[in-house]
KEPA-949270 format. One record per residue (C-alpha): residue in three letters; z, y, x; residue number from 0. Coordinates in Angstrom, 3 decimals. Example, Ala and Ser with C-alpha at 12.3 -4.5 7.8 and 13.67 -1.06 7.14 Angstrom:
% KEPA-949270
R  code         z         y         x  pos
R   Ala     7.800    -4.500    12.300    0
R   Ser     7.140    -1.060    13.670    1
This chain:
% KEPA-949270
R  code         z         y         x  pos
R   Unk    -4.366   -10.728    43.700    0
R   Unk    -1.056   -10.816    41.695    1
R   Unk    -0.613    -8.675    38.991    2
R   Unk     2.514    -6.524    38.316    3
R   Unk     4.856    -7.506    35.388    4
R   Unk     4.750    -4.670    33.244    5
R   Unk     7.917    -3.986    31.797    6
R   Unk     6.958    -3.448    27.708    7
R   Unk     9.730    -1.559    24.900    8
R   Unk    10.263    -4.493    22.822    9
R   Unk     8.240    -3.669    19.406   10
R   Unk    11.259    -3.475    17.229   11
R   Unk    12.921    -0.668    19.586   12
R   Unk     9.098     1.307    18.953   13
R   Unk    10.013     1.302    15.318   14
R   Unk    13.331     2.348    15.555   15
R   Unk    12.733     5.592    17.765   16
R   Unk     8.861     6.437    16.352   17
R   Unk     9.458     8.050    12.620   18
R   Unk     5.405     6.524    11.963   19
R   Unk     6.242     3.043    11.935   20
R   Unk     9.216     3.568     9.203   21
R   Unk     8.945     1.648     6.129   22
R   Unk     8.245     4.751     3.380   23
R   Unk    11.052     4.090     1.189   24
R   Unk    13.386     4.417     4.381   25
R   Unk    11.540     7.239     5.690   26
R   Unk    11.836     9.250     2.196   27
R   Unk    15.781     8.461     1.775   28
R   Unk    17.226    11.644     3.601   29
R   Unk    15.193    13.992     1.585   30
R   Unk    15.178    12.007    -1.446   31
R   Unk    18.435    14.407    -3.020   32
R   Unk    15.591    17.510    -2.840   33
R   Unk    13.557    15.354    -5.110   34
R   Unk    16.838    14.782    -7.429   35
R   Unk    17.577    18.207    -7.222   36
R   Unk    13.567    19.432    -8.504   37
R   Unk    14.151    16.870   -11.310   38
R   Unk    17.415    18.082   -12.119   39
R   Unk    15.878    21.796   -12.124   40
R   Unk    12.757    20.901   -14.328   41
R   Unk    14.717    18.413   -16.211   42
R   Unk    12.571    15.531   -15.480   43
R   Unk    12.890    13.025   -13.446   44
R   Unk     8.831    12.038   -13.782   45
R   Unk     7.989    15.737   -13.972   46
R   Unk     5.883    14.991   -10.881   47
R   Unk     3.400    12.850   -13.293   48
R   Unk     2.165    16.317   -14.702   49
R   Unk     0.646    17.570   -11.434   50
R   Unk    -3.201    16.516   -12.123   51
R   Unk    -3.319    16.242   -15.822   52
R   Unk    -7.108    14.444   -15.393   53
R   Unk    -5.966    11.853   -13.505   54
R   Unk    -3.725     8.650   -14.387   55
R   Unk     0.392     9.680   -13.680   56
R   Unk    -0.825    12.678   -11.697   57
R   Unk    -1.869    10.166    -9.200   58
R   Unk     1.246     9.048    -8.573   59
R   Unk     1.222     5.258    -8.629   60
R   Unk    -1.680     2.682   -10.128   61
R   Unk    -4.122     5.449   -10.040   62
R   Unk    -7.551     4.084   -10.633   63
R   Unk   -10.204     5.012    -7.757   64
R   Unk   -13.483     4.926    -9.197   65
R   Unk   -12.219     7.238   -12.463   66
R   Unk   -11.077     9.515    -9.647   67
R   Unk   -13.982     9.426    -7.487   68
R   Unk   -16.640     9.754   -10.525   69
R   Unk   -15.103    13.391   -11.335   70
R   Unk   -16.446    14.522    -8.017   71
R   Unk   -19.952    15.907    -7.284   72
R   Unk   -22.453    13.025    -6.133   73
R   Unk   -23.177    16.013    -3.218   74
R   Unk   -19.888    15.071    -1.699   75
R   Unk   -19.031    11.468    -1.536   76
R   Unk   -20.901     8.145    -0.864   77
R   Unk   -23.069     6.148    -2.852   78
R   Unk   -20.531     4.145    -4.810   79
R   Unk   -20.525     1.080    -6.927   80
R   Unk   -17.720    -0.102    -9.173   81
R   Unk   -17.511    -4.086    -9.601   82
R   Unk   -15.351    -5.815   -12.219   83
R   Unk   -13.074    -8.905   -11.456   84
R   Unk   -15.178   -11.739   -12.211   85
R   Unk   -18.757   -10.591   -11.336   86
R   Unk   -20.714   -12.568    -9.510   87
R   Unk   -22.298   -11.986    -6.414   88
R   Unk   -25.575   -12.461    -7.365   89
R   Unk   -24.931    -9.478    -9.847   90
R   Unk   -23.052    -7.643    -6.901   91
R   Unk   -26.185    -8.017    -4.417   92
R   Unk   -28.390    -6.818    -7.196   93
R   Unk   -26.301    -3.687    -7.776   94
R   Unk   -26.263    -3.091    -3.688   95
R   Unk   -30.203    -3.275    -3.428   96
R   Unk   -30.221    -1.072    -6.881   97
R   Unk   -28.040     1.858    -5.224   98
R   Unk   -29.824     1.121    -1.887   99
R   Unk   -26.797     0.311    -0.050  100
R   Unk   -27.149    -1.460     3.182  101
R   Unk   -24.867    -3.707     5.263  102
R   Unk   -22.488    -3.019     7.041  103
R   Unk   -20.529    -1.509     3.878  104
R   Unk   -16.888    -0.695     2.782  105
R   Unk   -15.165    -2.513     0.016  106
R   Unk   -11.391    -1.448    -1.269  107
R   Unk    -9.848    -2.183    -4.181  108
R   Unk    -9.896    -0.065    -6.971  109
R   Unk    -6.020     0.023    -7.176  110
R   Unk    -4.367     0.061    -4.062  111
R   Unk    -2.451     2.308    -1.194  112
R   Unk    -1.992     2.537     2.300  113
R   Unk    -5.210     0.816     2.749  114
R   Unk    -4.285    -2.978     1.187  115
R   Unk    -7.324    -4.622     1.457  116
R   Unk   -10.065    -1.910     2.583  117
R   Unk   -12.410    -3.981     4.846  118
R   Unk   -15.533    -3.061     6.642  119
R   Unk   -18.152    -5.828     5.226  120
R   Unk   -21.018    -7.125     7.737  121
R   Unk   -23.350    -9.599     6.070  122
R   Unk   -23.546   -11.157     2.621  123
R   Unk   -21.700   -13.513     3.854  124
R   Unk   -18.126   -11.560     4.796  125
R   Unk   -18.814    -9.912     1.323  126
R   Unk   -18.732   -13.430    -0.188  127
R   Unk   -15.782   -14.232     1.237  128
R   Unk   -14.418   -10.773     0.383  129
R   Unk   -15.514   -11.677    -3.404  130
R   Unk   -14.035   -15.135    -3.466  131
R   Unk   -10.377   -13.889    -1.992  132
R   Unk   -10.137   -10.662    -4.812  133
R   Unk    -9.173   -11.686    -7.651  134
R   Unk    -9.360    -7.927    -9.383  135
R   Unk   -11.512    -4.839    -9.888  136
R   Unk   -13.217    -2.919    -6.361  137
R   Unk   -15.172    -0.448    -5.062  138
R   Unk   -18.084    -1.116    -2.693  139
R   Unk   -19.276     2.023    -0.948  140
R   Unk   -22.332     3.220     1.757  141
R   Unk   -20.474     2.965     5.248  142
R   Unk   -20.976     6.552     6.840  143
R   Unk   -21.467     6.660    10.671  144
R   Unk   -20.069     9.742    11.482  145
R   Unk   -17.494    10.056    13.922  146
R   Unk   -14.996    12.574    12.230  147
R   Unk   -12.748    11.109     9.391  148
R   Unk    -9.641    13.005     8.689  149
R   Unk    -7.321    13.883     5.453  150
R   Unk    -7.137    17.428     3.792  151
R   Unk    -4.564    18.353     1.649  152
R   Unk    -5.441    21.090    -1.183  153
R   Unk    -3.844    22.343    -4.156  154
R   Unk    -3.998    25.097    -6.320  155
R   Unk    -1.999    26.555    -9.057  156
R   Unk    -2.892    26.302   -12.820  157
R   Unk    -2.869    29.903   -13.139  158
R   Unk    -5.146    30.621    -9.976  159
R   Unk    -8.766    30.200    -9.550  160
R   Unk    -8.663    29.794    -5.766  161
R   Unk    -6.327    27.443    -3.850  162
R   Unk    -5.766    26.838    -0.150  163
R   Unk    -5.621    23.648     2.423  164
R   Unk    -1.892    23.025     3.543  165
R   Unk    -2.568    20.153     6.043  166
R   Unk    -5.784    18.583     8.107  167
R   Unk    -5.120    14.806     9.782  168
R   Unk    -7.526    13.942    11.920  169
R   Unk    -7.996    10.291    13.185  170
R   Unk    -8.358     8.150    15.910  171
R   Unk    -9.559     4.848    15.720  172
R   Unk    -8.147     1.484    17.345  173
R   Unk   -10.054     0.991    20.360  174
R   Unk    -9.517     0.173    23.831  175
R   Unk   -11.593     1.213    27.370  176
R   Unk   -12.535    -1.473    29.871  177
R   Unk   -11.855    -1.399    33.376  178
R   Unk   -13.791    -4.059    34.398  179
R   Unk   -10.982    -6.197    35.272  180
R   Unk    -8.389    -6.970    32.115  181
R   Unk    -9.673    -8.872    29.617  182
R   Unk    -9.478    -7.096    25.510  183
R   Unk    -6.492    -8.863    25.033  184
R   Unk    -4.302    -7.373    28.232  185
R   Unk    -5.552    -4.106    27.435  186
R   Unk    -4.262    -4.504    23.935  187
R   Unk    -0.622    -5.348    25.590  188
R   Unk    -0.530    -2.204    27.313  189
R   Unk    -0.649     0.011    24.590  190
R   Unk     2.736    -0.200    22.358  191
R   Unk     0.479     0.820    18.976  192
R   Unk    -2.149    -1.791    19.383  193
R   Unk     0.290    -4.225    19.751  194
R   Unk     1.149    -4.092    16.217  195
R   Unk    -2.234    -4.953    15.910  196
R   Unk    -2.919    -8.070    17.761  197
R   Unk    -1.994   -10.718    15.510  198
R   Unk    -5.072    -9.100    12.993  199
R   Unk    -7.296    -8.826    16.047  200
R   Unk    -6.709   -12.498    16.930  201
R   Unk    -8.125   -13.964    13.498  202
R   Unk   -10.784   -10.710    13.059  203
R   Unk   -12.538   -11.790    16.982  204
R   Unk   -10.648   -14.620    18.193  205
R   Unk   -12.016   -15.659    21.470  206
R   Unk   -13.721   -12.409    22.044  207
R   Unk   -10.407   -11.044    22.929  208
R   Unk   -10.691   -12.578    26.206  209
R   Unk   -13.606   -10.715    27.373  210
R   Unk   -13.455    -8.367    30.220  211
R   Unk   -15.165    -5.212    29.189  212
R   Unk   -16.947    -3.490    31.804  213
R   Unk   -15.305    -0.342    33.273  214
R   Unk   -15.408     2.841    30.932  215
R   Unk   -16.979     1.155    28.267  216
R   Unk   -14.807     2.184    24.918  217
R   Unk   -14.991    -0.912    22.055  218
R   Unk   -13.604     0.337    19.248  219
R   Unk   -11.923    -2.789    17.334  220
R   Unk   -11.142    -1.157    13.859  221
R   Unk   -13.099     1.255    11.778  222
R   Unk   -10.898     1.810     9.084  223
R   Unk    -8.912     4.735     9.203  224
R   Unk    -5.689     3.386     7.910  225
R   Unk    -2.437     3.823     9.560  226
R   Unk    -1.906     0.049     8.934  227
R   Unk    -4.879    -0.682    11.010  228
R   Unk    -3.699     1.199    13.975  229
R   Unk    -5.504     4.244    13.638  230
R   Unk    -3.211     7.447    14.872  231
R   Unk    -2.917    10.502    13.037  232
R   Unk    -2.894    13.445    14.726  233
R   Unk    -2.328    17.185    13.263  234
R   Unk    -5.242    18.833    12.804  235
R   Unk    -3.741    22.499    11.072  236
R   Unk    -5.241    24.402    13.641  237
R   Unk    -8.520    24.015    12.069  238
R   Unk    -7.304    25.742     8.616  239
R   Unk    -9.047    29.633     8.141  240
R   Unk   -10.342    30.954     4.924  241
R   Unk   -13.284    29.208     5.490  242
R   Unk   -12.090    25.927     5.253  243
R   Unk   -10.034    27.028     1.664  244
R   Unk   -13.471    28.192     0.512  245
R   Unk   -15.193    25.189     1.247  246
R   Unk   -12.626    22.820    -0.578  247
R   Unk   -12.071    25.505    -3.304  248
R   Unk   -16.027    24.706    -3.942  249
R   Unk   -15.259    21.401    -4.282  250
R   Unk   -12.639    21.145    -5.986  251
R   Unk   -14.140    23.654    -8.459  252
R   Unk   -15.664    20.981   -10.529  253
R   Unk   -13.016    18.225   -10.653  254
R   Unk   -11.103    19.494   -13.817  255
R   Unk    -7.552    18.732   -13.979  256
R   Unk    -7.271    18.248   -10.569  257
R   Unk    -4.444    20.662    -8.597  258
R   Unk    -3.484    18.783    -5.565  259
R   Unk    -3.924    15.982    -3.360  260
R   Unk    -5.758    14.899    -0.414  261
R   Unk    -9.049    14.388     0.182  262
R   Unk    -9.628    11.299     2.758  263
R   Unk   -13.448    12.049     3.949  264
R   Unk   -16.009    12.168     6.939  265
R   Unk   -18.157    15.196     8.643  266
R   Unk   -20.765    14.787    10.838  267
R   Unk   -19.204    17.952    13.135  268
R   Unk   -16.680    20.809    12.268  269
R   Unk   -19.273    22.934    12.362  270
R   Unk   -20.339    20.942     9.356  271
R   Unk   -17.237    20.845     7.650  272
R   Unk   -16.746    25.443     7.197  273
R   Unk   -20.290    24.935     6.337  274
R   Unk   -19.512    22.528     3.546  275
R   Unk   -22.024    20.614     4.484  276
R   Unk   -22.355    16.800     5.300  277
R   Unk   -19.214    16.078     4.125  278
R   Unk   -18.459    12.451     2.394  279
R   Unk   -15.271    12.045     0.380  280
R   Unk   -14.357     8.710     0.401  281
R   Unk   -11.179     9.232    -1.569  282
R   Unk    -9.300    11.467    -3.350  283
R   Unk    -5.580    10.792    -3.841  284
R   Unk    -3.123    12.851    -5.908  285
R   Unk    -0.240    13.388    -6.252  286
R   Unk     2.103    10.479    -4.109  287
R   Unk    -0.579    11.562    -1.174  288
R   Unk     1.237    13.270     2.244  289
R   Unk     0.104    15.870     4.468  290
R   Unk    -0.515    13.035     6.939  291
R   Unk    -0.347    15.506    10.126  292
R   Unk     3.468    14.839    10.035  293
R   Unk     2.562    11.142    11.302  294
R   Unk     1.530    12.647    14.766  295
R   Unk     3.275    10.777    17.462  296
R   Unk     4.062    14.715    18.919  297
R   Unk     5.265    15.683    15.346  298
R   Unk     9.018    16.319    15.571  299
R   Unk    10.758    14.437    12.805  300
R   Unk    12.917    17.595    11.207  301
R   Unk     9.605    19.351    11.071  302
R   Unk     8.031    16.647     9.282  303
R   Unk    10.497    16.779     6.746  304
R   Unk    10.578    20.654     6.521  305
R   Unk     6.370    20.144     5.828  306
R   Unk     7.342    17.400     2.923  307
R   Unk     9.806    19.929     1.261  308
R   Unk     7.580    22.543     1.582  309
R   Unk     4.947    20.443    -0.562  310
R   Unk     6.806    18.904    -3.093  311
R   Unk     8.177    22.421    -3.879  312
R   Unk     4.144    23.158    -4.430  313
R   Unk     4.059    20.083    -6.717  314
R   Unk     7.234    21.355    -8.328  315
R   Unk     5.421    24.891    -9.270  316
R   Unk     2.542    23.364   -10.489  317
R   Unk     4.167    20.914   -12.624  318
R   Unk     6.155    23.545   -14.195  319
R   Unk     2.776    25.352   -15.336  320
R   Unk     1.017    22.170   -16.424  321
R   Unk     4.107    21.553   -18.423  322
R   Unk     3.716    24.868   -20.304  323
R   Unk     0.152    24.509   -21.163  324
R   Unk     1.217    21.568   -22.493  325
R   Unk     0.858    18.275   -20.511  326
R   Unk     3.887    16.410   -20.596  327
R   Unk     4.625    14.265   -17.905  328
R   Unk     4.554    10.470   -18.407  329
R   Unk     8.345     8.632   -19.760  330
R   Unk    10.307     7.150   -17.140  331
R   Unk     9.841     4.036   -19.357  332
R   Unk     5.766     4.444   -18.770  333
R   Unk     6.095     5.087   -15.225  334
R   Unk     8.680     1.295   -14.698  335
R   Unk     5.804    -0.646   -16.427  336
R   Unk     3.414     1.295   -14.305  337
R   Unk     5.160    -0.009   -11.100  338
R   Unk     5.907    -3.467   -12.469  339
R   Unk     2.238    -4.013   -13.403  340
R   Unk     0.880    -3.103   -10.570  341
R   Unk     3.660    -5.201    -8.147  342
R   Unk     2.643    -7.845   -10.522  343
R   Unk    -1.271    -7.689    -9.620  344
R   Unk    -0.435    -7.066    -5.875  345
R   Unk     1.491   -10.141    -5.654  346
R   Unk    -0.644   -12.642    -7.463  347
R   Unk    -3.396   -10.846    -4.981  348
R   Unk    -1.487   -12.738    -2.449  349
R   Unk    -0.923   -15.558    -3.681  350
């Protein structure tokens, strides 16, 4: 039998028309005279830096994950080991067995964004080679098998004792479904977001890829739930009641300094997550973190933008209270060395 040619939207064309696959400094330049005009207003243009007063630049860049992550309640997130540049991994594997951390695991830098360099590690072996090609500070952590991750966004103002949830992202892995006839690779041709994803695939299973999968059976080829890694966000804000706000107002309760950002976790089952129970935060960003809902491939790009406004306004409010009880956001000077340090480390990272 001959297959049909399918016709398939050359992937520069997908970029163009789908908002998600925008490089962030492009996407941001259309509402970037808002932020001007918020700096202009509060007479800052770092005033953002003041928004969590416990955590490095409010979170905004160079943030470091483990001083972040050690604020919140061990009830919450996953067992979690910090491992300096240079250790070796003899000392790694004893710290592992110590926190009784099994393989497979998840190591991530301890300074990073948009998921640089989070991998899901197998064996002793991948970690070695994980060790071996890091040149600088990470985080291993417990790999939890449930099969809800998502993102929830939470602030609350200085003056308030209760806050609320402004945005849920749920996610959906990279996978693909068999149907007993195209092999991994086909299927990922037919779908214009794993495309993107296929020269990663290639070196992550090589020949695998040429497997037929029987029919119905779903593989699911990345669990990491980065947008880099294909996963889709999708807008979960229909899940936000009072009982969610009370659940993350809990939380939150005992992370001092801390007035908004997102909280990138697992639950075992919604039911799970207005009980407050079984949840595992596996990272808490501040303030540079986005209600990722607006990433939905349904999500109309004005209303995206109207949702961004809306929240750095929040930001905005709460920086103006931190400011008068005293925390001063960081110099504009501070916040260039900031950035050049950490370009610095990324790129000699790659090198």
């Amino acid at each position: 039998m001959i297959k049909k040619i399918k016709f398939r939207t050359p992937l520069f064309l997908i970029k163009i028309f789908n908002y998600e696959y925008w490089a962030w400094w492009f996407f941001y330049i259309p509402i970037l005279p808002y932020w001007l005009y918020l700096a202009a207003k509060s007479r800052s243009l770092t005033y953002f830096t003041a928004t969590n007063p416990s955590i490095e630049s409010g979170g905004f860049f160079g943030e470091s994950k483990i001083n972040i992550l050690n604020k919140i309640s061990d009830d919450y997130k996953p067992k979690t080991i910090f491992i300096e540049k240079g250790t070796s991994i003899k000392n790694i594997l004893d710290h592992i067995n110590l926190k009784n951390i099994a393989f497979p695991l998840i190591a991530k830098p301890n300074i990073g964004e948009r998921g640089f360099e989070v991998e899901k590690i197998n064996s002793k072996e991948d970690l070695l080679i994980y060790v071996e090609k890091n040149s600088n500070d990470f985080i291993i952590q417990e790999f939890i098998n449930y099969e809800i991750e998502m993102g929830v966004m939470y602030y609350r103002m200085p003056n308030e004792a209760k806050g609320k949830v402004t945005s849920i992202t749920l996610k959906q892995f990279l996978s693909v479904t068999g149907d007993g006839q195209n092999s991994i690779i086909e299927l990922l041709q037919n779908s214009d977001r794993a495309r993107f994803q296929i020269k990663n695939l290639k070196k992550k299973y090589g020949d695998y890829l040429n497997s037929v999968l029987e029919k119905d059976l779903l593989l699911l080829l990345e669990p990491i739930g980065n947008h880099c890694k294909g996963t889709m966000f999708l807008n979960g804000n229909h899940l936000i009641n009072e009982d969610l706000h009370k659940v993350f107002n809990n939380i939150a309760a005992n992370i001092d300094g801390f007035y908004y950002g997102r909280f990138d976790m697992k639950v075992k089952s919604i039911d799970n997550l207005y009980e407050g129970k079984n949840i595992k935060i596996v990272e808490l960003n501040g303030v540079s973190a986005e209600p990722a809902h607006i990433y939905d491939p349904a999500y109309k790009l004005i209303n995206a933008y109207s949702d961004l406004i809306f929240h750095w306004k929040i930001i905005y409010n709460i920086c103006l209270q931190n400011i008068k009880n005293g925390h001063k956001p960081i110099s504009g000077f501070q916040l260039y060395t900031l950035l050049k340090e950490h370009f610095l480390v990324k790129s000699k990272a790659h090198v």
